[in-house]
N, C-alpha and C positions, 0 to 999 in steps of 0.2 A: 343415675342421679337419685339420689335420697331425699326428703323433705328435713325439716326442722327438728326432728325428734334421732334423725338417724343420720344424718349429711355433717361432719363437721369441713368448714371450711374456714381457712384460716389466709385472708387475704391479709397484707401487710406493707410491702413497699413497694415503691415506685421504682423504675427505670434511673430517677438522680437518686436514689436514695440507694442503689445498688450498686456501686464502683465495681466490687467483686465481679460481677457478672457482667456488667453493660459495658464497663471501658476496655472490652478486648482492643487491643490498638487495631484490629483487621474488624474489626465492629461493622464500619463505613462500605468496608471493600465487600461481604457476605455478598454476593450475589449467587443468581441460579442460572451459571452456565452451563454447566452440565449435567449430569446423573449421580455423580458423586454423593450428592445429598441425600438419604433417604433415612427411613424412619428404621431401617436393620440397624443402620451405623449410628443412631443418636445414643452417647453415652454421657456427653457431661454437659453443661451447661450452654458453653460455648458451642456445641452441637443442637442444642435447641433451638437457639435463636438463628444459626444458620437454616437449619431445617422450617421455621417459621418463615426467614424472610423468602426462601427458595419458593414455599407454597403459596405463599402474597403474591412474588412474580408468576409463578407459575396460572393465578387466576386472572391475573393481569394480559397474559400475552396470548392463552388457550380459551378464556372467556368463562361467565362464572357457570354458565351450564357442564361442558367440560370438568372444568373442576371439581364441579359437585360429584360427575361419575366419577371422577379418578380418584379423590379422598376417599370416596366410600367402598371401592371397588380394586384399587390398586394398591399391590404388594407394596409399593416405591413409599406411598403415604400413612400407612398403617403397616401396625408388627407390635403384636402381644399389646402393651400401653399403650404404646407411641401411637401416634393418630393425631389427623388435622382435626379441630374443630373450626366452625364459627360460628356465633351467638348475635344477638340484639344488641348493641347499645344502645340505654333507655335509662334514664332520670326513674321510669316510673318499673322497679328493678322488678316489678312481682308479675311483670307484664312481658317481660324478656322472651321472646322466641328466641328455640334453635334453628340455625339454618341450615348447619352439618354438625349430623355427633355418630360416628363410625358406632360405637359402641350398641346404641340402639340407634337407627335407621327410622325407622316407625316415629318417633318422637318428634324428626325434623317439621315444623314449621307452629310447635306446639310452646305453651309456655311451661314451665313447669313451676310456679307462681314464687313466691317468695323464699329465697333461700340463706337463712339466716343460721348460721353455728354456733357452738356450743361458748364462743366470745363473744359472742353479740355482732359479729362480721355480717354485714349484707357483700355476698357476692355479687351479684349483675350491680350495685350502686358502685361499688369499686372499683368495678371492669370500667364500666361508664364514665367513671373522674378520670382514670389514667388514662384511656384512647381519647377522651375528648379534649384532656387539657394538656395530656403529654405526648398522645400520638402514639405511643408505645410503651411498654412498661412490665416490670414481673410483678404476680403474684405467689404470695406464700398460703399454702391452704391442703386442709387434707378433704381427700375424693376417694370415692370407689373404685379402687386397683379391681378391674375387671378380668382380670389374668389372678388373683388370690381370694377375690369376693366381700375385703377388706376395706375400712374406711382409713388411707395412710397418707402421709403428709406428700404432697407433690410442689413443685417448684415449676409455673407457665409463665412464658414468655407470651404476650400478643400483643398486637399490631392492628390499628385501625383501618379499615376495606369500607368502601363502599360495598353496598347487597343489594345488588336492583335498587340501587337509588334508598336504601335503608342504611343509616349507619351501623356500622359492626365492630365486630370484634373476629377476628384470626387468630389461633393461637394452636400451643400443642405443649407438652409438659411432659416431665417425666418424676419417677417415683425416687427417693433417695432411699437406700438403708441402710446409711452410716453417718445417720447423722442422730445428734439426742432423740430420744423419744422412738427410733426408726431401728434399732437392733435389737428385733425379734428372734428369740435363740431357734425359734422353729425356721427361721429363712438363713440364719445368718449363724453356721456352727462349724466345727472342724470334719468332721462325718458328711455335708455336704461340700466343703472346698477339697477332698479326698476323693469324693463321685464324681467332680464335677471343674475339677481345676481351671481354674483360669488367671491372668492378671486382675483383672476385674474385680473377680471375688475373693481373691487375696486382699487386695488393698481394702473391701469392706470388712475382711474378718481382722482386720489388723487393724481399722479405725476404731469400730464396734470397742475389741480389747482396751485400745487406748482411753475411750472414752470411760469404761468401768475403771482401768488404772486411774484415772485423772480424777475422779467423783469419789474413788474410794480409798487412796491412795495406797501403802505397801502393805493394806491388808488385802489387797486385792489380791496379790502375788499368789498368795497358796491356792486359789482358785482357780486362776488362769495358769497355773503351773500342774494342776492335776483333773479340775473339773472335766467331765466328757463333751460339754459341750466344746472348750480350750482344746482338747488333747483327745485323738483318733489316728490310730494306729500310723502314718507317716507326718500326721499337722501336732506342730506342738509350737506353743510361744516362748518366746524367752525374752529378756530385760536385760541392757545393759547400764553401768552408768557412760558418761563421754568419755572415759580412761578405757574401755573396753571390758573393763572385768564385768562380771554376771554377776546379777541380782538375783537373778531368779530363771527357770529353763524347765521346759517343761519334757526335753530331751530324757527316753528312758534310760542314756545310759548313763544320766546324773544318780542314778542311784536309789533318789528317792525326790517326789514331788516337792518343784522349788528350790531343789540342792542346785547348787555352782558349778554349771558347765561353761566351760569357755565357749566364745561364740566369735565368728566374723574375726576379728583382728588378729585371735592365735592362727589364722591361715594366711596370713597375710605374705607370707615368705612361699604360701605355695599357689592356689587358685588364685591371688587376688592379685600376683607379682611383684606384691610391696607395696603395695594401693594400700593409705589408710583408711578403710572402709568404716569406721567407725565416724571419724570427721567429717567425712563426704556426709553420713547420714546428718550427723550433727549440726551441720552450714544449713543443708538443704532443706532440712526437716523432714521431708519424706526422699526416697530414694530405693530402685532396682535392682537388685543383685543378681548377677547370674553368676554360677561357679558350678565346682561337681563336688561331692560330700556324699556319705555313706548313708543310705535309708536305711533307718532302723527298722523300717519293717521287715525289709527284706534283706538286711545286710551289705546289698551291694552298691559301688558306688555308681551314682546317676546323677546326671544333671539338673542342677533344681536351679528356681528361682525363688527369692527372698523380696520378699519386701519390709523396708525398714521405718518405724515412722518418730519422730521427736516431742516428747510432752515434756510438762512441768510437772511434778510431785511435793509437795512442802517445798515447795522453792527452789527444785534439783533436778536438772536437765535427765530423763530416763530415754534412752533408745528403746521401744517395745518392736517386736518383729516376729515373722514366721514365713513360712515355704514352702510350698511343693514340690515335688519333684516329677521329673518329664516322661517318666518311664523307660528313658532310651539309658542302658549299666553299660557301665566300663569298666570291665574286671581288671584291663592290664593298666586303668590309671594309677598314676601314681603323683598323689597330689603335693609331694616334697622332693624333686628331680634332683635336687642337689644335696 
């Protein structure tokens, strides 16, 4: 944790001020029956607040001494960000002890006095309103990603705990980076989802794109259709409109960056079996494509996965999308049988 001069945090809404997040219908049912829950598997939001309440019972039914060694000690509770905390709830926020913070350890039982960002946010006053008067609640706020060394926006869920007869706060948060403000070309580029592939970080490098598309609209295209950051050697974006045709592709064998390659629906009679995969994206707004299709890098065809996501542009639906591929070639496919 940072003081006033270097800490931004940006606390903001409440638990009813949150539908997005708080009205999962299984909201009620989260409980910690089993092991399931840990801090490897937290990826979205609705994985926070299960992994919050799993830790709440877990201090409830193993006791808070237990607890205290297992959050700071076990793989299950901490993993790179993810980590339990609990803090003070206190009116008087500049006085707030920690009572668990994985990160630093040493600090526990310490205040670390008034912490006020770069909007005027008192955080422990915020913590304090929502568990005292909501019982539970997310905050919006940027902290030190202790795994990059950075002050980046985080989204915590907590929950009100007794602490030896102190009131508190439970909570546990994770880092977004695809969201405004959060697509840093050094975390979030084509040359790391090529090192590094995954579903996960496909759908960030494809939000990230959309968001430049949306802010910038179709002058964005020549960018994302040639930039290094966009385009590394097998990732490359492309744009449709909701008819299928191509706006823009950052495919090298368009010929030249931004040129018109067909995309997704010219394969439709072969990988996709007639699926209109262009609608599905379009209904859905986001959506998963698995098929097989030729890596330009290496010529041959392999299995990839796509993901495709839906924005507005001056007023006009764009599919933006990209993909990796699995590594696993199939020389004798033949993606048109008939």
């Amino acid at each position: 944790m940072k003081h006033r001069h270097s800490l931004l945090l940006i606390p903001l809404i409440l638990l009813a001020a949150a539908p997005a997040f708080a009205d999962h219908p299984d909201a009620e049912a989260l409980t910690c029956a089993d092991r399931s829950v840990s801090a490897r598997a937290v990826r979205t939001t609705q994985d926070v607040q299960a992994f919050v309440q799993c830790a709440y019972e877990y201090a409830q039914e193993m006791g808070l001494k237990e607890a205290r060694r297992a959050f700071n000690e076990d793989e299950r509770w901490k993993s790179g960000p993810i980590y339990v905390f609990v803090s003070e709830a206190t009116p008087m926020s500049d006085q707030a002890r920690l009572f668990i913070f994985p990160p630093t350890p040493e600090r526990e039982g310490t205040s670390l006095g008034l912490l006020i960002d770069a909007y005027g946010n008192d955080y422990y006053k915020e913590q304090h309103r929502i568990v005292s008067e909501f019982g539970a609640g997310w905050l919006y706020y940027s902290f030190t990603n202790f795994t990059t060394g950075r002050d980046e926006p985080k989204l915590a869920y907590i929950k009100s705990i007794d602490w030896y007869g102190t009131p508190a706060a439970i909570g546990a948060g994770i880092y977004l980076r695809d969201i405004p403000g959060t697509c840093e070309s050094e975390d979030v580029n084509a040359m790391a989802l090529e090192d590094n592939p995954s579903e996960e970080r496909l759908r960030e490098f494809v939000r990230c794109a959309a968001m430049e598309l949306e802010s910038k609209g179709y002058f964005a295209t020549i960018t994302l259709g040639a930039d290094p950051r966009w385009k590394h050697g097998s990732i490359y974006l492309f744009g449709l409109d909701t008819y299928g045709s191509a706006l823009f592709s950052g495919d090298p064998d368009s010929g030249q960056p931004g040129g018109g390659v067909p995309e997704l629906n010219d394969m439709m009679d072969g990988p996709f079996g007639g699926r209109d995969v262009v609608s599905v994206g379009d209904a859905f707004g986001e959506t998963l494509l698995y098929y097989t299709a030729r890596n330009p890098a290496s010529g041959e065809m392999q299995d990839k996965v796509t993901f495709v996501k839906r924005v507005v542009v001056f007023g006009l639906p764009v599919l933006i999308g990209a993909g990796y591929y699995s590594g696993y070639a199939r020389p004798d496919y033949n993606p048109f049988p008939f």
